[in-house]
C-alpha positions in Angstrom: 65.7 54.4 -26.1 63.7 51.2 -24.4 61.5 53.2 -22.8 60.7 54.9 -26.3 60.2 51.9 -27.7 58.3 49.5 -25.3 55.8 53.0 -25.3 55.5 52.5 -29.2 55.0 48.6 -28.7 52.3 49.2 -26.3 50.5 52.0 -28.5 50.4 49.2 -31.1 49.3 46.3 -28.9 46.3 48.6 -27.6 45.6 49.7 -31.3 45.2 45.9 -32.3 43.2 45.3 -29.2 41.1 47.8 -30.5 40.4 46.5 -33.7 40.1 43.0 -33.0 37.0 44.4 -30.9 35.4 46.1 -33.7 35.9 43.0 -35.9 34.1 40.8 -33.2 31.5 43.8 -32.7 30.4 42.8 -36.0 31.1 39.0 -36.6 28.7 38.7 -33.4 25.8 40.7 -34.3 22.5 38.7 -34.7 20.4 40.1 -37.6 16.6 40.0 -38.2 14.0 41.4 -40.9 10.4 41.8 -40.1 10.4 40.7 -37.0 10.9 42.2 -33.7 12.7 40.6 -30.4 12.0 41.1 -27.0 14.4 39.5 -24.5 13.9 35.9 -25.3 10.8 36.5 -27.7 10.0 36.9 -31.1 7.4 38.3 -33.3 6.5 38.4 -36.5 6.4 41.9 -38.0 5.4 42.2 -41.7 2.4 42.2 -43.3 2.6 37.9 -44.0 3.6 38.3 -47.8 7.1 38.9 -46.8 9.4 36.7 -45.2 10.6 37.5 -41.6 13.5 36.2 -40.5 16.0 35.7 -37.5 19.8 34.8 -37.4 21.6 34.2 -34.0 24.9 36.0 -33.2 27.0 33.4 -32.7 27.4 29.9 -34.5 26.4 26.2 -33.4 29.9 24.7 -31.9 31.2 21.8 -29.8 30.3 23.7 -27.0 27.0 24.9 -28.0 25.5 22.4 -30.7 21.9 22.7 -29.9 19.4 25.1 -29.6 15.1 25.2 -29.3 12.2 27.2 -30.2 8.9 27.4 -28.7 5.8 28.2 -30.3 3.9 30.9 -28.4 1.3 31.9 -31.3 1.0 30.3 -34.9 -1.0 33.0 -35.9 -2.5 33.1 -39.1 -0.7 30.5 -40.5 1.5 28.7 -38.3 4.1 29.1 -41.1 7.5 29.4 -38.4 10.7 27.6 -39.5 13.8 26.6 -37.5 17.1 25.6 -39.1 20.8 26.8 -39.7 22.1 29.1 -41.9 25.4 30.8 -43.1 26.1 34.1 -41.2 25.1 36.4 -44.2 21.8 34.4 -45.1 19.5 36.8 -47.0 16.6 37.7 -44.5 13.8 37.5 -47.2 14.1 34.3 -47.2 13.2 31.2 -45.0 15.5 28.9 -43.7 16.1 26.0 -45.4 15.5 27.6 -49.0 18.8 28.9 -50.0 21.6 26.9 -50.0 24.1 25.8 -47.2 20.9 26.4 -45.3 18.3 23.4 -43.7 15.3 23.5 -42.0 12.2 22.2 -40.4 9.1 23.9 -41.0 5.9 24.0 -38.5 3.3 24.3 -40.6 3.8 21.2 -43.1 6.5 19.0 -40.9 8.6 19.5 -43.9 12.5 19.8 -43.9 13.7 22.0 -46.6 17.4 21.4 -47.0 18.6 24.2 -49.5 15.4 23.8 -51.5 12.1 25.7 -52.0 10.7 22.4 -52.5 10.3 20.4 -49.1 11.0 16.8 -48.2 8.3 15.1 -45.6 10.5 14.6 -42.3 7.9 14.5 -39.7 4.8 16.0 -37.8 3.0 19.2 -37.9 3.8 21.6 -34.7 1.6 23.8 -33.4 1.1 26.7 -30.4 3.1 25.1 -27.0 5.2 22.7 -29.5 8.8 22.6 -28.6 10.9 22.3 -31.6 15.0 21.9 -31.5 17.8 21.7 -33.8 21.4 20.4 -32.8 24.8 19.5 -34.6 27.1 16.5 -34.5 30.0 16.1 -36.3 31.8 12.8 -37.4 35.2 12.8 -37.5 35.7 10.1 -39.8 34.0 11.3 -43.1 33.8 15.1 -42.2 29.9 14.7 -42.5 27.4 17.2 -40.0 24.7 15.8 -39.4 21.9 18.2 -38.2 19.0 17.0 -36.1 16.0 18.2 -35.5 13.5 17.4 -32.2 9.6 17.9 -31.3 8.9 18.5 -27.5 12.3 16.8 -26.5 12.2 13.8 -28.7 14.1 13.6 -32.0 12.3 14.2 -35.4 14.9 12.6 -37.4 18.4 14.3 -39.2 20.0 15.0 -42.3 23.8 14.4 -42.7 25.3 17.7 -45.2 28.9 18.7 -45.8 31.3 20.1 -43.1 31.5 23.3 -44.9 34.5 25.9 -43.6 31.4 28.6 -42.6 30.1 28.0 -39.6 26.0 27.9 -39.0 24.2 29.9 -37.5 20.4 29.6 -35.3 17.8 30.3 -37.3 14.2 31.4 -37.4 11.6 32.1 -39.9 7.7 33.7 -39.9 5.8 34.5 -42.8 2.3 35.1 -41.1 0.8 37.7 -38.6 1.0 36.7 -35.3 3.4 34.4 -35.0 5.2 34.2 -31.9 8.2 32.2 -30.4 10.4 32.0 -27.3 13.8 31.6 -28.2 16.2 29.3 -26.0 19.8 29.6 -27.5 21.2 28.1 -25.0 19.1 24.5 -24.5 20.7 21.7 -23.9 19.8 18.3 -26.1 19.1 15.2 -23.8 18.2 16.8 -20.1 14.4 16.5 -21.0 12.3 18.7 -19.1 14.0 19.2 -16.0 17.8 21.2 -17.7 19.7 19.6 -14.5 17.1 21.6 -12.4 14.4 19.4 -11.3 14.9 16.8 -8.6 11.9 14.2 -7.9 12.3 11.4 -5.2 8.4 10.5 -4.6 5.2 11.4 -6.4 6.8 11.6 -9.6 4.2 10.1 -11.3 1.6 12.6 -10.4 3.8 14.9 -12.8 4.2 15.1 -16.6 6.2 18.2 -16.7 8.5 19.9 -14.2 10.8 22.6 -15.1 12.9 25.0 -12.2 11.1 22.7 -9.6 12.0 20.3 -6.6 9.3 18.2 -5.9 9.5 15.9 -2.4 6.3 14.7 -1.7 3.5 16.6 -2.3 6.0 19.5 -1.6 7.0 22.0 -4.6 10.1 24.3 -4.7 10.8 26.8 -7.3 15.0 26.5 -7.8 14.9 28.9 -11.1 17.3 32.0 -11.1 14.1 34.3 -10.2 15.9 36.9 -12.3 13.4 37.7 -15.3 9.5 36.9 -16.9 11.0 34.1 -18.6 12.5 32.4 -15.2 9.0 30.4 -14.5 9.1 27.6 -12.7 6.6 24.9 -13.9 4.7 22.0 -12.4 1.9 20.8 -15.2 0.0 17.4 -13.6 0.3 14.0 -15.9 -3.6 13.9 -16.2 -6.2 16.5 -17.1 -8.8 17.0 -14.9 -11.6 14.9 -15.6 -15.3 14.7 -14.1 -14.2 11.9 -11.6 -11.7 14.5 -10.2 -12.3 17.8 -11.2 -10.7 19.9 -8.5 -7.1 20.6 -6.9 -5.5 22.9 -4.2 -2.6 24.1 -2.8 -1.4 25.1 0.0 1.8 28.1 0.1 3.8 26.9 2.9 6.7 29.4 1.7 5.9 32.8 0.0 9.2 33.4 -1.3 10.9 36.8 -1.8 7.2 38.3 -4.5 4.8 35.1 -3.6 4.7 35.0 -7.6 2.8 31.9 -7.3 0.2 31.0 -10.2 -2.3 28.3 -9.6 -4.5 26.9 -12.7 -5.3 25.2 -15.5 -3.7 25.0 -19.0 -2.9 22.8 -21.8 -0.8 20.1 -22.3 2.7 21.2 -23.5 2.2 24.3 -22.3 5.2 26.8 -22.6 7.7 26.1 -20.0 9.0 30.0 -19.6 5.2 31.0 -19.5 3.3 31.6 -16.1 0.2 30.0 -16.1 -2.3 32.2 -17.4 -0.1 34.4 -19.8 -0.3 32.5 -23.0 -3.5 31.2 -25.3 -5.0 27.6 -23.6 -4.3 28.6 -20.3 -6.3 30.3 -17.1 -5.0 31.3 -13.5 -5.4 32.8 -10.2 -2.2 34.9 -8.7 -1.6 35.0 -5.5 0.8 38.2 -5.4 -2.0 40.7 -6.9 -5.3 38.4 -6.8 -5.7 38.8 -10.4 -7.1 36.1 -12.9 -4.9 35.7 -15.9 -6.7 34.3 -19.2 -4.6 33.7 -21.9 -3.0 37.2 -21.7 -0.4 39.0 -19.9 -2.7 41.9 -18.6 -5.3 40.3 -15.6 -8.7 41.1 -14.7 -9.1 42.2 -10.9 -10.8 38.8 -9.6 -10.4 38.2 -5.8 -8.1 38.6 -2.5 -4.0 38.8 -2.8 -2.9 34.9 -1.1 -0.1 34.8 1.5 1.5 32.0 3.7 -0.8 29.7 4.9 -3.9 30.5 2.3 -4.9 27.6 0.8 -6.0 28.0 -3.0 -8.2 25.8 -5.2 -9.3 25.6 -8.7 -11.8 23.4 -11.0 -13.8 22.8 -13.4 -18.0 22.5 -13.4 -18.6 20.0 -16.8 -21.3 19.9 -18.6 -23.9 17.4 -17.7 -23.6 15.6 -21.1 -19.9 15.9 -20.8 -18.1 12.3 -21.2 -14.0 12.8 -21.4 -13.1 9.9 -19.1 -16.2 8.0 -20.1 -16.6 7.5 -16.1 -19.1 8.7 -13.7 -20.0 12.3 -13.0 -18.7 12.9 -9.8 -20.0 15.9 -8.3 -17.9 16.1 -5.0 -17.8 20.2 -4.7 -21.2 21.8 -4.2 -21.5 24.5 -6.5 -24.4 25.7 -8.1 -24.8 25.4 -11.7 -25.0 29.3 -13.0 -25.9 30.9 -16.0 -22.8 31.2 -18.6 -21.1 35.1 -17.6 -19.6 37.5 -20.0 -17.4 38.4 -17.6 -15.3 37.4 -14.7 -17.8 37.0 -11.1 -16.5 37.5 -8.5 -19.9 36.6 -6.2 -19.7 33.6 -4.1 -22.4 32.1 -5.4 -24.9 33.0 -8.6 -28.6 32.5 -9.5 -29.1 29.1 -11.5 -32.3 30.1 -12.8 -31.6 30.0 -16.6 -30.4 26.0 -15.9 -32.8 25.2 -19.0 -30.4 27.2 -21.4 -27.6 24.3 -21.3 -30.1 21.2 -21.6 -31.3 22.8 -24.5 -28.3 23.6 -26.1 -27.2 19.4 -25.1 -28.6 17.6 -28.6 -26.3 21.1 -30.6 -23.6 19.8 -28.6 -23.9 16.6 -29.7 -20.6 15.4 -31.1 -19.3 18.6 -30.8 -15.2 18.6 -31.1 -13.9 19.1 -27.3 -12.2 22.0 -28.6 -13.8 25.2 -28.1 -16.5 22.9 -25.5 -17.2 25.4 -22.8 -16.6 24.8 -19.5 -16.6 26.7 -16.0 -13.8 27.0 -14.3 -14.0 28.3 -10.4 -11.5 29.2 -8.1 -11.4 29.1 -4.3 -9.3 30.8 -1.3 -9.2 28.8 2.2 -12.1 26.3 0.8 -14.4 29.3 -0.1 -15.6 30.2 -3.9 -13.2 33.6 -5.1 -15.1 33.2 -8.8 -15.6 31.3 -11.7 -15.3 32.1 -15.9 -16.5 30.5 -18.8 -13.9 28.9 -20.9 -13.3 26.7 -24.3 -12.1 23.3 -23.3 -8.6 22.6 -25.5 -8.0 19.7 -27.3 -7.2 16.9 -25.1 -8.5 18.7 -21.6 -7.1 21.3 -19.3 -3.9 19.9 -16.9 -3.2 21.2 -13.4 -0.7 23.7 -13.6 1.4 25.6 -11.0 3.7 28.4 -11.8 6.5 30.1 -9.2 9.0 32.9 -10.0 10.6 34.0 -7.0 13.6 32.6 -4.7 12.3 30.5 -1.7 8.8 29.8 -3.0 7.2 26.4 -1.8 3.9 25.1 -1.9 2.3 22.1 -0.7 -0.2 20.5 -3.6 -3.2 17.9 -3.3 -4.4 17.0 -6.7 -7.0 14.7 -5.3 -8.3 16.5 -2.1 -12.0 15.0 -2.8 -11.1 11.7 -3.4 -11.9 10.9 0.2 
């Protein structure tokens, strides 16, 4: 008679196990409208007069309180939200709108806290912006008070009341194009480095450093080397200017896939990105010898790099060109060429159409940097691989390494002209 009845007690214990994992089956589904996800990506996928939106499976907590959004692509209108929202938010909507529901929205810096109508909180993001959103709770008055940050520093907050439904990540697009890498799992106040990066000399030849261990001029990827999204990232604290317009590497270590990336790209460029992949950016990879220009298909350019190559990249400015106001330094003879359609993979080029840019200098005039055009030329062991013409971004092109593979080190001179 025990034996019949522990069996019938176990039948039931397995029955409830059972449905306690259908019930979390669907409690912890994400849900999305309109948009696609791809691993840690999202698009935008309607035709920008409906509403596209995101919800994350499981609920801001004690445990996980914070979360961040890049911004890969504004597209057409930059219109991307990020926010909180009950579990069953309606998806045709953007976050912040309806109520129980707050967010802070790209393309006007506005929050929207339950309201179609938004509030001016703080600035305008655009493509590489960072944007978070975290929790706190106060125990005393039962308030939440939701924060929101910009590139790791805080925005400002809203307090709202401690309601018994938990909220949930959100994000909203209303506009072809529009593009985001999605970090649920970001911590708030380990800016830039997520207990990764490690720095004990040089530092300040850095601005950003994420999934790298610098020592000296030495630089060590220390990601997971699992996945796209695992880039380590090294972007210089200056841009390169027409005093120094050239830096090299050296790969002392080719790691496991030598997925090393040396180039140029701009400031706050996307952490998770290799250099080259995303808009503002251009690079030589060593693993295939392919240039990468602001897309994640490459062009074949020049020779695969192993251990020992030394790599090189710069810029050729403009004669007229006056970023750093300073001298124009022209420590790496190259010949001034005619501007390519295409990538050139020649060591050197005829510079017989020279005229064509000192007519084009009192056009130029004025001009916004932005969209200024450039060349940019890459070497291998001190000799010319090839050059391509590019738009100058806002604010100048950075130095910027990428590595995604276990064991990868290089050794980096940012000023190997200087003398």
């Amino acid at each position: 008679m025990d034996d019949i009845n522990l069996h019938y007690r176990f039948l039931n214990w397995r029955r409830r196990i059972r449905e306690i994992r259908e019930v979390r089956a669907v409690r912890y589904r994400e849900r999305l409208k309109r948009m696609l996800r791809d691993g840690d990506l999202l698009r935008y996928h309607g035709n920008s007069d409906e509403v596209g939106c995101f919800v994350a499976a499981r609920p801001l907590s004690k445990r996980n309180r914070y979360f961040e959004v890049t911004i890969i692509d504004t597209g057409v209108r930059g219109m991307i939200a990020v926010g909180l929202v009950p579990q069953l938010y309606k998806l045709d909507h953007q976050p912040g709108w309806l109520p129980n529901s707050v967010a802070f929205h790209a393309d006007d810096g506005k929050l929207y806290n339950g309201n179609t109508v938004g509030q001016q909180f703080g600035p305008k993001c655009c493509r590489g912006d960072r944007i978070g959103c975290g929790i706190s709770l106060d125990p005393e008055d039962g308030q939440l008070t939701v924060f929101f940050t910009k590139n790791g520093a805080e925005v400002g907050s809203v307090d709202v009341p401690a309601s018994p439904d938990a909220l949930y990540p959100a994000v909203g697009m209303h506009s072809l194009g529009e593009e985001v890498l999605l970090d649920l799992n970001a911590e708030w106040g380990m800016e830039e480095d997520d207990g990764q990066m490690i720095v004990d000399s040089h530092e300040e030849d850095w601005g950003r450093l994420h999934d790298v261990k610098v020592t000296g001029t030495l630089l060590e990827y220390v990601g997971k080397g699992k996945s796209i999204v695992d880039v380590g990232l090294a972007q210089a604290r200056r841009p390169l200017n027409t005093r120094f317009h050239y830096y090299e590497l050296e790969i002392t270590d080719a790691g496991e896939k030598c997925y090393i990336a040396l180039g140029l790209a701009r400031r706050d460029y996307p952490k998770n990105r290799h250099p080259g992949w995303s808009r503002g950016s251009i690079a030589y990879h060593a693993d295939d010898g392919k240039l990468f220009h602001g897309s994640g298909v490459g062009d074949p350019f020049g020779p695969r790099c192993f251990e020992g190559d030394i790599i090189g990249c710069g810029i050729m400015f403009p004669r007229d060109f006056n970023l750093d106001a300073g001298e124009d330094v022209d420590d790496f003879d190259l010949d001034v060429v005619p501007k390519p359609s295409v990538v050139q993979n020649d060591l050197y080029a005829n510079n017989e159409e020279e005229e064509e840019e000192e007519e084009e200098e009192e056009e130029e005039e004025g001009e916004d940097l932005e969209g200024r055009k450039v060349m940019v030329f890459f070497t291998r062991n001190r000799k010319v691989v090839g050059r391509r013409e590019v738009a100058l971004p806002v604010g100048g092109f950075y130095p910027t390494i990428g590595m995604m593979s276990t064991g990868e080190k290089v050794r980096v001179d940012l000023h190997p002209l200087s003398g």
